[in-house]
MIMI-424051 format. One record per residue: residue number from 0; residue in three letters; chain; x negated, z, y negated of N, C-alpha, C, O, CB in turn. Coordinates in Angstrom, 1 decimal, padded with zeros to 4 digits. Glycine has a CB too. Layout:
SITE pos code unit n.east   n.up n.north ca.east  ca.up ca.north c.east   c.up c.north o.east   o.up o.north cb.east  cb.up cb.north
SITE NUM  ALA    A      X      Z       Y       X      Z        Y      X      Z       Y      X      Z       Y       X      Z        Y
...
END
This chain:
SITE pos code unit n.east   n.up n.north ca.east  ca.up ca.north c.east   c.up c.north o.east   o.up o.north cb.east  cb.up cb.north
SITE   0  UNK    A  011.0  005.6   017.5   010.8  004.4    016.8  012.0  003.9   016.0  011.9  003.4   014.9   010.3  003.3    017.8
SITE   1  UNK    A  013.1  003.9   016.6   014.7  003.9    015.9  014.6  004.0   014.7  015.2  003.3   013.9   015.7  004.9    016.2
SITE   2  UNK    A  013.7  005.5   014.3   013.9  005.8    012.6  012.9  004.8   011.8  013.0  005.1   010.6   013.3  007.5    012.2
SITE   3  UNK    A  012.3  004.1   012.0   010.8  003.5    011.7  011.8  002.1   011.6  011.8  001.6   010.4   009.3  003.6    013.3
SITE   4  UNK    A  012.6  001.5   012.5   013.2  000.3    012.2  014.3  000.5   012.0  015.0 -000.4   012.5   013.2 -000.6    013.0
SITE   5  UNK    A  014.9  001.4   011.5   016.4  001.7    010.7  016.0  001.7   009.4  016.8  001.2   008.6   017.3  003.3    011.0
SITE   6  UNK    A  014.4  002.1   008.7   014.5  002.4    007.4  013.9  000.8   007.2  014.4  000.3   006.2   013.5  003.9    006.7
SITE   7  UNK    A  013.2  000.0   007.9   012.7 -001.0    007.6  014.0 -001.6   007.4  013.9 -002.5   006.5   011.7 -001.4    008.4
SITE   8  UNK    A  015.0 -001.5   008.0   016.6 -002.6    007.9  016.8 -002.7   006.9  016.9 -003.8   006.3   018.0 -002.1    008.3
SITE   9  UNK    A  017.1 -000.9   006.1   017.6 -000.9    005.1  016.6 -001.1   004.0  017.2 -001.5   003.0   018.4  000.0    005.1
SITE  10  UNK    A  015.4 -001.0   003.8   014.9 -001.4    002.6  014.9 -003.3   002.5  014.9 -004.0   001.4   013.2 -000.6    002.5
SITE  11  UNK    A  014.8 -003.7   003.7   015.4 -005.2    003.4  016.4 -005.7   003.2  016.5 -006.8   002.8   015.3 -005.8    004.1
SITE  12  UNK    A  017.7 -004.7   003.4   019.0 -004.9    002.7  019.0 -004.6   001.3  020.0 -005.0   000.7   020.1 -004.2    003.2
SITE  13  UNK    A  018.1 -003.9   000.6   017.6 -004.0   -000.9  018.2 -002.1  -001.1  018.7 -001.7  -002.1   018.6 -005.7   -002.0
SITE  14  UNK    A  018.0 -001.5   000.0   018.1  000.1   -000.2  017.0  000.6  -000.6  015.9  000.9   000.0   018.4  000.9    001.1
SITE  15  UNK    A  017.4  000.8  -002.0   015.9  001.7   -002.7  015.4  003.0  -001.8  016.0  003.8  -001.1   016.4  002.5   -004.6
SITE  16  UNK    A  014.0  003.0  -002.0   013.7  004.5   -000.8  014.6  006.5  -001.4  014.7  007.5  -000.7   011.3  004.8   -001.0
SITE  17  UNK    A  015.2  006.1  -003.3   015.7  007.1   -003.2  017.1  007.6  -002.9  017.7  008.7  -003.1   015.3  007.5   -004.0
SITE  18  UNK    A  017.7  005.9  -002.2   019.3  005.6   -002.5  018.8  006.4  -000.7  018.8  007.6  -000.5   020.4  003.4   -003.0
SITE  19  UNK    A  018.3  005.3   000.3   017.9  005.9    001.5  018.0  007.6   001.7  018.7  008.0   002.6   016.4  005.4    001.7
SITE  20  UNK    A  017.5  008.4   001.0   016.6  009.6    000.8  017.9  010.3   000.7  018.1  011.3   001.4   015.2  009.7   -000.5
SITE  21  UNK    A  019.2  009.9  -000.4   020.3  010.5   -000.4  021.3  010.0   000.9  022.1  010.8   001.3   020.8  010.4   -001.8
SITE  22  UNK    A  021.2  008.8   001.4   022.2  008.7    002.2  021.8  009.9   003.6  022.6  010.7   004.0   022.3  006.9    002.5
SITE  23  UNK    A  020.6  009.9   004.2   020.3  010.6    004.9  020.1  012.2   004.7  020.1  013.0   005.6   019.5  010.1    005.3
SITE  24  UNK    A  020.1  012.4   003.2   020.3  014.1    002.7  018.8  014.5   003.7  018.9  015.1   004.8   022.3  015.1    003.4
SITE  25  UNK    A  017.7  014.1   003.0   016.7  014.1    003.1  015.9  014.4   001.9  016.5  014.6   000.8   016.6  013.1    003.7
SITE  26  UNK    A  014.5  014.5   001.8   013.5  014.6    000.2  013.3  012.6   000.5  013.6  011.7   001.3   011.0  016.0    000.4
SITE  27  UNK    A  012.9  012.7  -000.5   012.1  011.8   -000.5  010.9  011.2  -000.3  010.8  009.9  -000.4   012.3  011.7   -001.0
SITE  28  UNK    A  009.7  012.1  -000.1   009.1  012.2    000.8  009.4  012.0   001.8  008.2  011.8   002.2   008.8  012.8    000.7
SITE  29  UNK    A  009.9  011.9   002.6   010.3  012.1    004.0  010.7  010.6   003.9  010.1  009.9   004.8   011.6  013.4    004.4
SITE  30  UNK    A  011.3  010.1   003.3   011.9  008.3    003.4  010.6  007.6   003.1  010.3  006.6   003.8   013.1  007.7    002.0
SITE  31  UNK    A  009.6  008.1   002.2   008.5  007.6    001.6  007.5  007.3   003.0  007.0  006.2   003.4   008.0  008.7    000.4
SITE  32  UNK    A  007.3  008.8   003.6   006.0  008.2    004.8  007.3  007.5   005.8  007.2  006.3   005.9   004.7  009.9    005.8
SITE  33  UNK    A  008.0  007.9   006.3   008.6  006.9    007.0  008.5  005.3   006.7  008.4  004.4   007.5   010.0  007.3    007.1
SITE  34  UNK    A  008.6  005.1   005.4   008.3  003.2    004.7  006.9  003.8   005.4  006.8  004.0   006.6   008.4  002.4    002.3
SITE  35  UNK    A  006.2  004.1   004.7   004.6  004.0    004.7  004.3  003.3   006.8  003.6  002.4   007.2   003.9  006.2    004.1
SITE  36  UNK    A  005.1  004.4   007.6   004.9  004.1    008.8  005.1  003.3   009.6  004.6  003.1   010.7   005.1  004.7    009.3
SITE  37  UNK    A  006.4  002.3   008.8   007.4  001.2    009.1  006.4  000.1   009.0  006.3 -000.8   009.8   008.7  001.0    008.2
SITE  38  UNK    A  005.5  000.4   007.6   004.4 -000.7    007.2  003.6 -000.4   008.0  003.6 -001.3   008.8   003.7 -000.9    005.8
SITE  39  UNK    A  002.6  000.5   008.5   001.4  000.7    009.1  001.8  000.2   011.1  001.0 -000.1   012.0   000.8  002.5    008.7
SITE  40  UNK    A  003.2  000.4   011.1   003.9 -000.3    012.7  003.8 -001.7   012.3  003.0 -002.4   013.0   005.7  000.2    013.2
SITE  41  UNK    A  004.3 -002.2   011.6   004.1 -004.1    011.2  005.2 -004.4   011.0  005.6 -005.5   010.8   003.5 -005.2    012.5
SITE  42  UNK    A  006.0 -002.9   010.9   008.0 -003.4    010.8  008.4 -004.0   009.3  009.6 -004.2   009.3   009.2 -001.6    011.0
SITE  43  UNK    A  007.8 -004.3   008.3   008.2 -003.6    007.3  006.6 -004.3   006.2  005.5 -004.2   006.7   008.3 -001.7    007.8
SITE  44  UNK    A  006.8 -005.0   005.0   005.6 -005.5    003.7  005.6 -004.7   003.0  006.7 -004.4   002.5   005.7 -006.6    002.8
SITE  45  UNK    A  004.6 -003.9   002.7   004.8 -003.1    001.3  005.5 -004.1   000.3  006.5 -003.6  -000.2   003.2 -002.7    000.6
SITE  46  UNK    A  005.3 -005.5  -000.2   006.1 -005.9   -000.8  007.7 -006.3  -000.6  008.2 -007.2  -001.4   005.6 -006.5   -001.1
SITE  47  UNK    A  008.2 -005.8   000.2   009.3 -005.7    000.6  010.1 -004.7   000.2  011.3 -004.9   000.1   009.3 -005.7    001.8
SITE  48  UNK    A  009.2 -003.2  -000.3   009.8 -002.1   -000.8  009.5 -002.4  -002.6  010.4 -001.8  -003.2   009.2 -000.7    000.0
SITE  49  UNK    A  008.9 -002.9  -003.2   009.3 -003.4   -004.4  010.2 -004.2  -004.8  010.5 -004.3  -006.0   008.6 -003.7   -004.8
SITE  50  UNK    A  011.0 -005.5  -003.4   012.0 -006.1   -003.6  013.7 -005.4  -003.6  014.8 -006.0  -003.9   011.6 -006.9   -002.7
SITE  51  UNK    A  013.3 -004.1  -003.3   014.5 -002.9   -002.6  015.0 -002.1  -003.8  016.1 -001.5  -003.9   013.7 -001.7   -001.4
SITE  52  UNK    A  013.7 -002.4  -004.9   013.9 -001.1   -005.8  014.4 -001.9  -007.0  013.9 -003.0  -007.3   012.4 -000.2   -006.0
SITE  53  UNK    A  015.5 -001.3  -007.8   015.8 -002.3   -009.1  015.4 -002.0  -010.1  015.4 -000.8  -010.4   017.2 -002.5   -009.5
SITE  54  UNK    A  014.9 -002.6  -010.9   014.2 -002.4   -011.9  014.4 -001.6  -013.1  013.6 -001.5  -014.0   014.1 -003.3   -012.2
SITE  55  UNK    A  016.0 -000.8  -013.1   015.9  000.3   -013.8  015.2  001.6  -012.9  015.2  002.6  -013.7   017.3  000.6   -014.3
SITE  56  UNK    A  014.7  001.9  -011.8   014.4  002.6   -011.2  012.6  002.0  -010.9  011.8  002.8  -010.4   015.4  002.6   -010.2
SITE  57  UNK    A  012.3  000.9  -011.4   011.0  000.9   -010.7  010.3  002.2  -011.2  009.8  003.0  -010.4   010.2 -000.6   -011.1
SITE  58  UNK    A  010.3  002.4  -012.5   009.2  003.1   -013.1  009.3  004.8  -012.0  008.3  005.0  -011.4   009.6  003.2   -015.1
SITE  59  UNK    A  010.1  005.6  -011.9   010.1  006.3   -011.6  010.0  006.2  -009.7  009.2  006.9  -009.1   010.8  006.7   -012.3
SITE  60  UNK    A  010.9  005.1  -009.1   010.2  005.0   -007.9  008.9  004.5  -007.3  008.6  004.7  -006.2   010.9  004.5   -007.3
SITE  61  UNK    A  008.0  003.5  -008.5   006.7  003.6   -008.2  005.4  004.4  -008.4  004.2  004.3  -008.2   006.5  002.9   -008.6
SITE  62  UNK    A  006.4  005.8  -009.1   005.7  006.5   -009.8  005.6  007.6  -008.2  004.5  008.1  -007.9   006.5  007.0   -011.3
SITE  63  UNK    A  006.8  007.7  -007.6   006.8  008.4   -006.6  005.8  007.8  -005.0  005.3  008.5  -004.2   008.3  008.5   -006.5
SITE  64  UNK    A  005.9  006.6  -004.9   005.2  005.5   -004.5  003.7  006.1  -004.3  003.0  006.2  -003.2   005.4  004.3   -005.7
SITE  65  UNK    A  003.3  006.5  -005.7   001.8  006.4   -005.9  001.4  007.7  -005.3  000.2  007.6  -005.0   001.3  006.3   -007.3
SITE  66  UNK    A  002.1  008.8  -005.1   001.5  009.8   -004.9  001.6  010.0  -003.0  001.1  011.0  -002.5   002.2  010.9   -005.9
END
C-alpha cells in the first residue's frame, strides 16, 4: 500500500505522472495504473492528477491518460 500512497503524495506535490515515471526509472504505465489504483483506494481525485500536470505537457500526458 506504501506505493499507492507515495504516488498519491507526490502527484499532490504537483509531480507530473511522467516526471514520477522517471524519478523511479520506471514506464509510465506502471506510474499510470498505480494513479489509477491510488484513485480506485480513495487515496488520490482524478482531478488532482490534472492539477500535477503543467500545461505544456497536458496534451501529451492526457493523451497517455486516455489509453
Amino acid at each position: 500500500m506504501a506505493k499507492y500512497e507515495n504516488v498519491a503524495t507526490l502527484v499532490r506535490n504537483g509531480h507530473s505522472p511522467g516526471a514520477i515515471a522517471k524519478d523511479w526509472n520506471v514506464s509510465h504505465w506502471s506510474v499510470t495504473q498505480s494513479i489509477y489504483t491510488a484513485v480506485g483506494r480513495g487515496l488520490l481525485y482524478r482531478s488532482e492528477i490534472l492539477f500535477a500536470i503543467r500545461s505544456e505537457e497536458h496534451t501529451s500526458e492526457l493523451q497517455s491518460l486516455r489509453h
